[in-house]
N, C-alpha and C positions, 0 to 999 in steps of 0.2 A: 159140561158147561161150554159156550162158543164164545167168542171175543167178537164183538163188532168193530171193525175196523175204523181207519180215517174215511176211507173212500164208502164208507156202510155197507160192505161183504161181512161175511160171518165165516168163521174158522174154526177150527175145534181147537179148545184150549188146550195149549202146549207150555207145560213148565218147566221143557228145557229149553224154550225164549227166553224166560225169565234169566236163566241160568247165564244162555250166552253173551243175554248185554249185560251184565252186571259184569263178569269177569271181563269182557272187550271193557268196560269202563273203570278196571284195575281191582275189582274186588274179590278177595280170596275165593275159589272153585267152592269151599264148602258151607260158607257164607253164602254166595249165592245158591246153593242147595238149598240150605234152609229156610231161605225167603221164598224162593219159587215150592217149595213143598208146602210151606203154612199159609198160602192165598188160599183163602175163602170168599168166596163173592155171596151176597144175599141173594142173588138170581140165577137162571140158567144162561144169561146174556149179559156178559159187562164189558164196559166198551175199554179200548187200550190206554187213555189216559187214567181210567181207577187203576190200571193195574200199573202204571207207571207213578202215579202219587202211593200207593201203597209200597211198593221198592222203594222209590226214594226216601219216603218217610222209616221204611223198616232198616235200610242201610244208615241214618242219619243217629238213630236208635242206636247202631251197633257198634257207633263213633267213627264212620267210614263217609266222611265227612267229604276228605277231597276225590271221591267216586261219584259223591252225589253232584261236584262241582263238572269232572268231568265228562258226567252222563248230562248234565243239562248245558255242559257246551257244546257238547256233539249233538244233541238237540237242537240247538239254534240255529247250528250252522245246516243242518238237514233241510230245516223247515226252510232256510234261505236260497237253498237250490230250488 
């Protein structure tokens, strides 16, 4: 599987991303395990916002509620530099 990026480069998908921003955004090591191991994408190409609405949506699921707040303010504040 490859990720399409912001800037539209292609990467080969890596599910210990998944892993690092969930725990940099305070969610337990094996919680984020478990999310970055059960992404399935319908394609060979999904771009990084499906794989960020899917994290979000699967930590919100798992009641890690103020992870999901501080992964989308470290978001905003990214997109604002």
């Amino acid at each position: 599987m490859q990720v399409r990026k912001r800037d539209g480069s292609l990467e080969a998908f890596m599910p210990e991303k998944i892993v690092v921003s969930a725990v940099k955004a305070g969610a337990p090591y094996e919680v984020a395990r478990e999310i970055a191991s059960s992404f399935k994408a319908s394609s060979d190409v999904v771009d990084t916002p499906s794989i960020r609405e899917y994290v979000l949506s699967e930590l919100k699921s798992r009641g890690h509620t103020s992870v999901v707040s501080s992964w989308e303010s470290y978001d905003k504040e990214k997109r604002k530099s």
